[in-house]
N, C-alpha and C positions, 0 to 999 in steps of 0.2 A: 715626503720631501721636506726638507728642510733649509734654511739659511743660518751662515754664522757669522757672524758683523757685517754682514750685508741687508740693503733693502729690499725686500720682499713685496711686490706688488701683485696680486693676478685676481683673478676671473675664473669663477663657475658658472656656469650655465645650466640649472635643473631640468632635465628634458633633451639638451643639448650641449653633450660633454666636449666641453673647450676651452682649455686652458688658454691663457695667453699670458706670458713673461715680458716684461719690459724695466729690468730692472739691471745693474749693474752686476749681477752673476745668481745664479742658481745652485743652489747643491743637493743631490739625494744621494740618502746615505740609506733609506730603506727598501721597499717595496712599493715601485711607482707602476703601477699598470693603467691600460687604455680601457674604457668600457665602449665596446660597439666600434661606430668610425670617427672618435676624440683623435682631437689634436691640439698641437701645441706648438707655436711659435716662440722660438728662441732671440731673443734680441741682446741678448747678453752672453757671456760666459757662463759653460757647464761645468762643474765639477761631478763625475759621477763614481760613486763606490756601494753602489745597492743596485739592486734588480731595477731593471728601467728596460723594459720589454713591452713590445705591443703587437701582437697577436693579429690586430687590425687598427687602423690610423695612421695619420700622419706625423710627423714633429719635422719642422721648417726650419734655418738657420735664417734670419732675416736681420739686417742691419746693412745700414746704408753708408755711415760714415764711419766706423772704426773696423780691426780687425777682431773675427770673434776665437775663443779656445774651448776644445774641448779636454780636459782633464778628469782624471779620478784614477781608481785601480780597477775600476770593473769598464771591462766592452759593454755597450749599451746596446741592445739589437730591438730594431727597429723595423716594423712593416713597411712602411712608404718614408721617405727622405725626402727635402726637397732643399734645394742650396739655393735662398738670393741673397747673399752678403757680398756686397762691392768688391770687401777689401778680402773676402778671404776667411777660411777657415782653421787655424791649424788645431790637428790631431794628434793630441797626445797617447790616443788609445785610439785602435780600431774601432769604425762604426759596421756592424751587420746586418743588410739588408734584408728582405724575405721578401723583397716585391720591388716595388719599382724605387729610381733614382731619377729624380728630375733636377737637368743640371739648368741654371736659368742664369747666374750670374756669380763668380767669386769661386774659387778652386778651396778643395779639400786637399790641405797638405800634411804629408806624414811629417812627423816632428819626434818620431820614435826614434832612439837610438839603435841602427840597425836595418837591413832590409825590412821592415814591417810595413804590413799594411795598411793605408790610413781609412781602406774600404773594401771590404769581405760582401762577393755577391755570393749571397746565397743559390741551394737547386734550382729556383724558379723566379729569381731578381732578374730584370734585367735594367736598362736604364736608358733615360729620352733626353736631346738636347744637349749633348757634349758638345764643346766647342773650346777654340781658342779661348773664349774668356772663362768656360767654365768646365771645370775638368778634375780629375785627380793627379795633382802634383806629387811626382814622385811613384809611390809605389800601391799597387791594386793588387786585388784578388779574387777566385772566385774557386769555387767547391762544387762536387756532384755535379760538372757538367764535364759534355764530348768537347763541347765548340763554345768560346765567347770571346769578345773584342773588350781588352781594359780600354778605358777610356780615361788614358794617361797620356804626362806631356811636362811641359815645365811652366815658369810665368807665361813665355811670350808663344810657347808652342804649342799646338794640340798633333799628341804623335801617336793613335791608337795601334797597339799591340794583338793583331788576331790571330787568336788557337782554335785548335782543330787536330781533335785527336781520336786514336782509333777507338777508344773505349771512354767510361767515365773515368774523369781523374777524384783524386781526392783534393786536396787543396794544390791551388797554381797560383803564384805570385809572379806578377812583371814589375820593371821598375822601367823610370826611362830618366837619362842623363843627356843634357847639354854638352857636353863633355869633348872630349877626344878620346877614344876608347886605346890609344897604344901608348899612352901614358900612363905609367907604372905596371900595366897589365904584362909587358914584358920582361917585365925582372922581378913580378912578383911570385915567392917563394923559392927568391932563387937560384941562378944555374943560366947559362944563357944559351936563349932563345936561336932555330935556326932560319936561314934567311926565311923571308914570308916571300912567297910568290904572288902571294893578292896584297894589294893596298885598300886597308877599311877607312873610310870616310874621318878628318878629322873633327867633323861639326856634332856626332851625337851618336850615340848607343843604346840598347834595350839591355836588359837582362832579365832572365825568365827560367822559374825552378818548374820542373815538371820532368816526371820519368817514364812517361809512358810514350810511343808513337805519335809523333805531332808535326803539322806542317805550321809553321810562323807565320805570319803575315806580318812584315813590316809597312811603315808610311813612310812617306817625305813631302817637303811642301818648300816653300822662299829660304825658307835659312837656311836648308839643306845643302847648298849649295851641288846640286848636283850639276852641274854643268863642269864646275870646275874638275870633276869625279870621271866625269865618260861624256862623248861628248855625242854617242850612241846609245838612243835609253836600251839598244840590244845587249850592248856588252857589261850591263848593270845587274851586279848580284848579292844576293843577301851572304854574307861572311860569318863564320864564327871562332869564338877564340877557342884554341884546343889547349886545358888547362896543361896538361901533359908536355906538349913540343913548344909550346908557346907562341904557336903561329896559326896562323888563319886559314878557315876552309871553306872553301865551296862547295854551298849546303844545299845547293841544285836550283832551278824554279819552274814552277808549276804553272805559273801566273805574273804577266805584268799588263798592268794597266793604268795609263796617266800618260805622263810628258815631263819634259825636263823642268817643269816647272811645278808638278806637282804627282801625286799616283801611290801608289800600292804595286806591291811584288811579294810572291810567295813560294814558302822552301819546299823543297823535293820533306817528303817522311825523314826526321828526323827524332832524335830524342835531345830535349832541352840542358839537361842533366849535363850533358857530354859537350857542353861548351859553358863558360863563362863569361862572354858577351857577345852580343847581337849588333852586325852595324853592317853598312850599306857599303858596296865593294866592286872593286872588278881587279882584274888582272891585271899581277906587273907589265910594263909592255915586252920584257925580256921574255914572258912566258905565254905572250899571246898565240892561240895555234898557228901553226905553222902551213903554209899553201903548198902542198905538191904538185907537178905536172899530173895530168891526166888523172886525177882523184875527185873527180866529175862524172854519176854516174847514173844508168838507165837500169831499172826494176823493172818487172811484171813475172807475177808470180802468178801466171796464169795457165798454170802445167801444160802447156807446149815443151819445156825442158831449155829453156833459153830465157838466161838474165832471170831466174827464179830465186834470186837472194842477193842482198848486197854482199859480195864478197870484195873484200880489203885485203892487198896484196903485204902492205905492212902489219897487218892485224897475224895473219899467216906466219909471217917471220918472228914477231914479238908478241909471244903469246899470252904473257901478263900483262893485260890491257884492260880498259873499259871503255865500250862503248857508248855513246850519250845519240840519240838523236831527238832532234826538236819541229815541231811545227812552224808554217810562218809568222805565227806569233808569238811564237818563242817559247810555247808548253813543250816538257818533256812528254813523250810519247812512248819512247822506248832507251831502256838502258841494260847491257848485261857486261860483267867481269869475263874476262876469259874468253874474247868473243873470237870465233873462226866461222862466224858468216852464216848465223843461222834467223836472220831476220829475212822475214818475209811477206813485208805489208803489214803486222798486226802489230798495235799495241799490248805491250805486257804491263803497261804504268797503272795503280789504282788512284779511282779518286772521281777526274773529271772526266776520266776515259774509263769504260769498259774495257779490262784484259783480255787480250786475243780476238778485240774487234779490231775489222780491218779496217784499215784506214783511206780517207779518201785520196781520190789520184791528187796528185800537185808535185811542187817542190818544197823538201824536205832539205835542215841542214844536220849534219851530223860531226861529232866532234869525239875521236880516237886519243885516248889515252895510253900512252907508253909507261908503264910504272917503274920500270928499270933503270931508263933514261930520264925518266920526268918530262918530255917532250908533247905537246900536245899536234895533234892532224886535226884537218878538217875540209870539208866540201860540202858537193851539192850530189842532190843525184834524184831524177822527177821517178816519182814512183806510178805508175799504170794498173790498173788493176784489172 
């Protein structure tokens, strides 16, 4: 470690390795390693371009009244991180974890040119104390894992982003924007867009690179404005942008939980890759399902030979369909393409449901898909078992 026209102040501790900086900026330019569980408080600016790895220990960003930066050309990867800086962090280089992230006050912000990430959780990082005041602004990452929640957002937001995928991925970046996600995204590269049948939230967006099977979990909280959005938290759905048509899709859900004032909701299996941004949605009202007479209906599928499937007399006639049906709390439970009536009480959905477990008796809604006409159906129908 080294300084160049800067003040260089610190502390060794023989017996008990502890660095501590309180100086106007730091630089290593060589081979800085931790012995044992050493640490190191940062109170100033990094510049780093040598190995600065720690195997085991801490290194802290700690300052109270300025903003601090981290710079150099080399990623610094680090065992334990801990962020209390008032004003903030920015990251000119990715920091990598290998263990824990303790967020306690002041946001790590990417200042990279580009989606980067201003925070790489490693296979076995995970991280404590996220919050509104301390968070990763802007964009996160993590590697070698199935399942993790970035713990991103902006200044005033904490908007955590959680994945959940069928396998391990290799590296997964999220970002999250303040934004209005249908500015420029629909003329970008291009060729114009056709109507959108969903309307995605003007207030904020995720984006998220990842190629494997993955259900999203979005957030929302005060800013969100979701009231203004649906005034049903039923009819509230996670959208995505399809880089291809340029318009928005509904990406299923699995999961909601909260209130108009705050909560989490989560998508049907999807792949990240296959859309462009991520935001909070429901349907135009022109595309709302549609109520038919007598599409109200009674199951039991209890081999007597009577009402042993839900059969849909439209489903019959229009045989490019999908079928969607939901529980009362609005999890999908069952869906199939091409449906002519061959649901019979069990779940086919993976995840929170075992496939081809039956389901309990209640009322169930279900929602018909016409693909020719684009026309949505829907009812009820109490299932018996």
């Amino acid at each position: 470690m080294d300084m160049k026209k800067r003040l260089f102040i610190g502390l060794m501790v023989l017996g008990l390795p502890q660095v501590q900086v309180a100086q106007d900026g730091i630089g290593n330019h060589g081979d800085l390693k931790f012995h044992g569980m050493g640490a190191i408080g940062l109170h100033a600016d990094l510049w780093n371009s040598g190995t600065f790895s720690s195997p085991e220990g801490l290194v802290g960003f700690y300052q109270d009244s300025v903003g601090l930066k981290l710079y150099g050309s080399v990623p610094p990867e680090w065992f334990d991180l801990e962020v209390a800086a008032a004003n903030g962090v920015d990251c000119y280089q990715p920091i990598r974890v290998a263990n824990n992230v303790n967020f306690i006050e002041g946001d790590l912000r990417n200042r990279q040119s580009g989606n980067y990430a201003a925070l790489i959780f490693d296979r076995d990082a995970f991280q404590t104390g996220a919050s509104t005041t301390s968070k990763v602004d802007g964009y996160a990452a993590f590697q070698y894992k199935d399942a993790f929640v970035l713990p991103i957002g902006n200044e005033e937001r904490f908007r955590p982003l959680g994945v959940e995928s069928q396998a391990v991925n290799g590296l997964v970046t999220g970002g999250y924007y303040a934004d209005d996600p249908n500015e420029s995204a629909m003329t970008q590269g291009g060729g114009n867009s056709r109507r959108n049948r969903y309307s995605a939230s003007p207030e904020e967006y995720w984006t998220l690179d990842g190629d494997l099977p993955t259900r999203v979990t979005l957030s929302w909280g005060g800013a969100s404005e979701i009231r203004a959005l649906v005034t049903d938290l039923s009819e509230l759905r996670v959208l995505g942008l399809n880089p291809r048509t340029r318009t928005w899709e509904d990406l299923g859900r699995t999961s909601l939980e909260g209130d108009l004032s705050a909560g989490t909701i989560r998508t049907d299996w999807i792949t990240p890759t296959d859309y462009m941004r991520f935001a909070l949605g429901t349907a135009n009202a022109e595309d709302l399902p549609e109520d038919l007479e007598n599409e109200n209906y009674y199951i039991s599928p209890n081999g007597d030979g009577k009402n042993e499937s839900l059969i849909l007399p439209m489903a019959l006639d229009n045989p490019n369909n999908t079928l969607s049906i939901y529980n009362r709390s609005g999890v999908l439970v069952y869906q199939e393409k091409f449906y002519t009536g061959g649901f019979m009480g069990k779940s086919n959905k993976a995840g929170d449901l075992e496939p081809n477990l039956a389901l309990k008796r209640g009322i169930y809604f279900y929602i018909l898909t016409l693909h020719e006409t684009g026309k949505k159906h829907q009812g009820y129908f109490y299932l018996r078992q």
